[in-house]
Structures are given as structure tokens and as C-alpha cells.
C-alpha positions as protocol buffer text, in pm:
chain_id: "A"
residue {
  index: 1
  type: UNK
  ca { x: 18937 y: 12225 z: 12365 }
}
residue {
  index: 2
  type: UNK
  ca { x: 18634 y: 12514 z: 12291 }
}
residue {
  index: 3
  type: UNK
  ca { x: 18463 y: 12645 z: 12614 }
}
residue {
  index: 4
  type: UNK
  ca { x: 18099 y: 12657 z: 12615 }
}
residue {
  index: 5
  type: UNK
  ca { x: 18067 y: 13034 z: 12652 }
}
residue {
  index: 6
  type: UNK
  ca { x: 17675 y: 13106 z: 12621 }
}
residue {
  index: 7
  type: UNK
  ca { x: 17648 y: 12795 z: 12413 }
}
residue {
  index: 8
  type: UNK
  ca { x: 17549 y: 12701 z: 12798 }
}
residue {
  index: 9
  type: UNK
  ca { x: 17238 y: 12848 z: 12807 }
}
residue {
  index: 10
  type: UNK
  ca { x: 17149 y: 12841 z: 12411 }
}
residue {
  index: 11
  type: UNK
  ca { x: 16889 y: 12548 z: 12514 }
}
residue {
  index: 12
  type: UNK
  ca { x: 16664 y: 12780 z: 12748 }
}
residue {
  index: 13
  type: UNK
  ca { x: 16556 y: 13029 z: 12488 }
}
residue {
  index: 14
  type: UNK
  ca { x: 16552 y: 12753 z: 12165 }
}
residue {
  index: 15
  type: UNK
  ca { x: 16134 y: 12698 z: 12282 }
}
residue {
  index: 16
  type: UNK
  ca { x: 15997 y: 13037 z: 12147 }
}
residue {
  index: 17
  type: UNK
  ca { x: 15638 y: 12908 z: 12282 }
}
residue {
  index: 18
  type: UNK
  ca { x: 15820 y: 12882 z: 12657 }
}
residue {
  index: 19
  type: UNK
  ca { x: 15973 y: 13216 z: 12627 }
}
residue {
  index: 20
  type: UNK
  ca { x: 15596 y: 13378 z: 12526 }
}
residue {
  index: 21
  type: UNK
  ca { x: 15464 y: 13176 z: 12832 }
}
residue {
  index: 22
  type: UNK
  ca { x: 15723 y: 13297 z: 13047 }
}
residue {
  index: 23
  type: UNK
  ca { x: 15729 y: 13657 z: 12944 }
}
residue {
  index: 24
  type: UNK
  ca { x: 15314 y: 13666 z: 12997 }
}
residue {
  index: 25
  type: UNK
  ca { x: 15391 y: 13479 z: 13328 }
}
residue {
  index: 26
  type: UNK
  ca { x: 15594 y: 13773 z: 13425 }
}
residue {
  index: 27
  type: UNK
  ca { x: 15343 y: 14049 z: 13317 }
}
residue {
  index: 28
  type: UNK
  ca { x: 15084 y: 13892 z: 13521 }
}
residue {
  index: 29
  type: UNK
  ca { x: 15286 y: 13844 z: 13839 }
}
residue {
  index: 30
  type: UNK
  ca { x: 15409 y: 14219 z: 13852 }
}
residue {
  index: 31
  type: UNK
  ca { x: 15039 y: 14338 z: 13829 }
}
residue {
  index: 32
  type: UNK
  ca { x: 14898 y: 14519 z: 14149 }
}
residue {
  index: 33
  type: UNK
  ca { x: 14556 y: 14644 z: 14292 }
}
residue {
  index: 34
  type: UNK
  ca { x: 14391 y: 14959 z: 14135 }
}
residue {
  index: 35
  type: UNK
  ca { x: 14499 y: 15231 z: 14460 }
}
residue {
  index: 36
  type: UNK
  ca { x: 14200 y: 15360 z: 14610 }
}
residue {
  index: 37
  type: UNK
  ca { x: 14197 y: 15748 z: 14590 }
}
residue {
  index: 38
  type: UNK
  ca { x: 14074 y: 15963 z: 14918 }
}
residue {
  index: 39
  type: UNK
  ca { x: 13809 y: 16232 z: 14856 }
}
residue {
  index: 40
  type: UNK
  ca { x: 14015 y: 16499 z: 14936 }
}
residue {
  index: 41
  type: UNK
  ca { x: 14253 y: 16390 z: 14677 }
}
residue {
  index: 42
  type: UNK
  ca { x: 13955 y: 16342 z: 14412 }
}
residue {
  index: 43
  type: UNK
  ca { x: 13878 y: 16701 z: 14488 }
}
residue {
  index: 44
  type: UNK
  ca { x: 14225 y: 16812 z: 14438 }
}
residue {
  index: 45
  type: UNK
  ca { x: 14179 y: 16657 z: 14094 }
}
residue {
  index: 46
  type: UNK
  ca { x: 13849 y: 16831 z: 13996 }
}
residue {
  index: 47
  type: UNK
  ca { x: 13969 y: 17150 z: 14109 }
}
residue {
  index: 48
  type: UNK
  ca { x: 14261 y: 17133 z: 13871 }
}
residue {
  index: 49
  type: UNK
  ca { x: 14077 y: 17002 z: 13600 }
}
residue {
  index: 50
  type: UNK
  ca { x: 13822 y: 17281 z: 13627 }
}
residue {
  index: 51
  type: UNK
  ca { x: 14104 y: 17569 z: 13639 }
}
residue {
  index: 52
  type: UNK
  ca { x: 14265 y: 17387 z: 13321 }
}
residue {
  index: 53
  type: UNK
  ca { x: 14412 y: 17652 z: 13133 }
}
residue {
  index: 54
  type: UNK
  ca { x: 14584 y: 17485 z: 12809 }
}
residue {
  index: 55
  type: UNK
  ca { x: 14901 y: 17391 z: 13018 }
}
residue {
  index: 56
  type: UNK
  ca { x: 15111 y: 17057 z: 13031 }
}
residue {
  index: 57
  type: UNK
  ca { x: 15043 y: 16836 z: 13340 }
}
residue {
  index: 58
  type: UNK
  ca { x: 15154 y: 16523 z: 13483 }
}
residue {
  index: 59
  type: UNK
  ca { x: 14874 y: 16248 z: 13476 }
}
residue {
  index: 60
  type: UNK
  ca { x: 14927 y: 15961 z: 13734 }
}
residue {
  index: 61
  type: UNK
  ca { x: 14712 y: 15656 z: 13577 }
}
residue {
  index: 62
  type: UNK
  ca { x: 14597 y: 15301 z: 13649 }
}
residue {
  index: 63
  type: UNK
  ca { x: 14578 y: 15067 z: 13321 }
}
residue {
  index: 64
  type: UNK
  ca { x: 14559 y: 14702 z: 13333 }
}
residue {
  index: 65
  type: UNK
  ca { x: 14731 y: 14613 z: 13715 }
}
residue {
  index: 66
  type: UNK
  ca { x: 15028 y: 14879 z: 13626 }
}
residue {
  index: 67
  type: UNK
  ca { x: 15060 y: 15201 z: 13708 }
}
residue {
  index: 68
  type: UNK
  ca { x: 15144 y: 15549 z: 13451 }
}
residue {
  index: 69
  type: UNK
  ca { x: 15245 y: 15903 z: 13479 }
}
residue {
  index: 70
  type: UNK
  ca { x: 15267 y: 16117 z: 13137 }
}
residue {
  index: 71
  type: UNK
  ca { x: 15329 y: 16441 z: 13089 }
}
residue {
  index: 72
  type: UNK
  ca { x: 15028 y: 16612 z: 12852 }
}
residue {
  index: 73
  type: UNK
  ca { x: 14815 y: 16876 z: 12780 }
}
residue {
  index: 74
  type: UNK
  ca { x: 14428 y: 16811 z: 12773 }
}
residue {
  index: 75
  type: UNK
  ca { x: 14234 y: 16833 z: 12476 }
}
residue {
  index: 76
  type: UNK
  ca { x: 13886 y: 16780 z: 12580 }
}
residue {
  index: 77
  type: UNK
  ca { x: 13737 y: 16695 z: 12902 }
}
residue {
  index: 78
  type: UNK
  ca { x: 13439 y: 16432 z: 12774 }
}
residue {
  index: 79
  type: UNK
  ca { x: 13159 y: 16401 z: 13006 }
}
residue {
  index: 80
  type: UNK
  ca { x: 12947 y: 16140 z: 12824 }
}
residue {
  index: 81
  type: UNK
  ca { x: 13278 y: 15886 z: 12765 }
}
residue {
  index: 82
  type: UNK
  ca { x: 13384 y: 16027 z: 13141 }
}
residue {
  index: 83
  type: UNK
  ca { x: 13740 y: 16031 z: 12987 }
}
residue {
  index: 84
  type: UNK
  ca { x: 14027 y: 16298 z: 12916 }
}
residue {
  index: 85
  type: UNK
  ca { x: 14133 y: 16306 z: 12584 }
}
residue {
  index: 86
  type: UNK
  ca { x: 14479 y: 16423 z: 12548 }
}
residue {
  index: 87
  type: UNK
  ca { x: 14721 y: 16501 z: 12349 }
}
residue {
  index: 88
  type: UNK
  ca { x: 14882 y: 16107 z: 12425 }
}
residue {
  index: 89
  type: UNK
  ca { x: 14596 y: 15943 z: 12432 }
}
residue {
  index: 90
  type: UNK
  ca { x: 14256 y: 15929 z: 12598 }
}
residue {
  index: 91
  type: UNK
  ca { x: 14245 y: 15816 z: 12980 }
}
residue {
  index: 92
  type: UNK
  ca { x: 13956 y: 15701 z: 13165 }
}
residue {
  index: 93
  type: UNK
  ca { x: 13837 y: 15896 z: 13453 }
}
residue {
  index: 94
  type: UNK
  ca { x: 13808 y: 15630 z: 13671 }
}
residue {
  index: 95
  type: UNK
  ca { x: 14192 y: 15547 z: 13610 }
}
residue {
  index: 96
  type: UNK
  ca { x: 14275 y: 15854 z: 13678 }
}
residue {
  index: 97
  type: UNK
  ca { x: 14501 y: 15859 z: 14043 }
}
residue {
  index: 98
  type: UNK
  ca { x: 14627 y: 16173 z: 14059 }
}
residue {
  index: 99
  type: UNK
  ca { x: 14700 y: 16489 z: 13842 }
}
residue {
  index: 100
  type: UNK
  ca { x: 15008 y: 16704 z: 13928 }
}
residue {
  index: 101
  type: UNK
  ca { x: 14968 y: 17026 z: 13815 }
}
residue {
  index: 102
  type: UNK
  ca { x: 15354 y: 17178 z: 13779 }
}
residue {
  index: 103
  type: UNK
  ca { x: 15267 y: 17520 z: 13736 }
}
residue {
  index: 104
  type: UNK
  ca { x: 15071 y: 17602 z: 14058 }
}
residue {
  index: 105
  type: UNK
  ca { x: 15373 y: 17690 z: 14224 }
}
């Protein structure tokens, strides 16, 4: 006599649109609120983005209900786009949560 093994569960997975569905499902339900910053922690941000000095930094960002952090070194501060363009990609300034700056201390 065989055992079933993961033959068992070989039927859950065989419907690849049900596994889409349930993946995007997933996504969705983890997503959370955009955190709301406080002004003295926007001004911690603009002070360290105007003593920038070619240095890596950690970028805490909010993009589509999840939240980031990389580690990067700015490129180009763009005023007309209000983004950062870095060396990883370019972030929004609005997504922008909080920026660590290692080397302050």
C-alpha cells in the first residue's frame, strides 16, 4: 500500500488562476496606511538632505501600502520631479518617511 505523502495536497496548487488570485489576495491584505510624518521629523529630513555630502544613507520609504529602507547614496536632489534620484532608484519626496543618516555620529 503507497502513502499519499504530498500527493495530499497536489489538488490545491493544480488551478494556477487560484494560486495568482490568492497570491494578489495576500498582497492586498498585508498593505497598510501611508505613516504620517511630524514636522519636527520632516525637518530632521531637510536638514540632512541639505548637509548631503556624497555619503551612503539609509532611506525609510512608503511605496504602494508597504513600507522600504535602502541603503544609497544620492545622486541628485530634483526639485521640479520633487524626487531623490539615487543610486537604486528614484524615490518620491512625498514617500519619503525618514532618512537615517549613519555617519552623524
Amino acid at each position: 500500500m503507497s502513502e499519499r505523502g504530498m500527493k495530499k495536497w497536489a489538488p490545491f496548487s493544480s488551478l494556477i488562476e487560484q494560486s495568482t488570485c490568492l497570491e494578489k489576495m495576500r498582497y492586498e491584505r498585508n498593505k497598510i496606511d501611508k505613516p504620517s510624518i511630524s514636522s519636527d521629523r520632516a525637518n530632521k529630513i531637510n536638514e540632512i538632505l541639505k548637509n548631503y555630502h556624497d555619503q551612503e544613507i539609509r532611506i525609510k520609504y512608503y511605496y504602494d501600502g508597504y513600507l522600504f529602507e535602502i541603503k544609497t547614496s544620492i545622486i541628485k536632489i530634483e526639485s521640479t520631479q520633487r524626487a531623490l534620484l539615487t543610486s537604486k532608484g528614484i524615490i518620491p519626496l512625498s514617500n519619503i518617511i525618514d532618512v537615517i543618516d549613519d555617519n552623524l555620529f
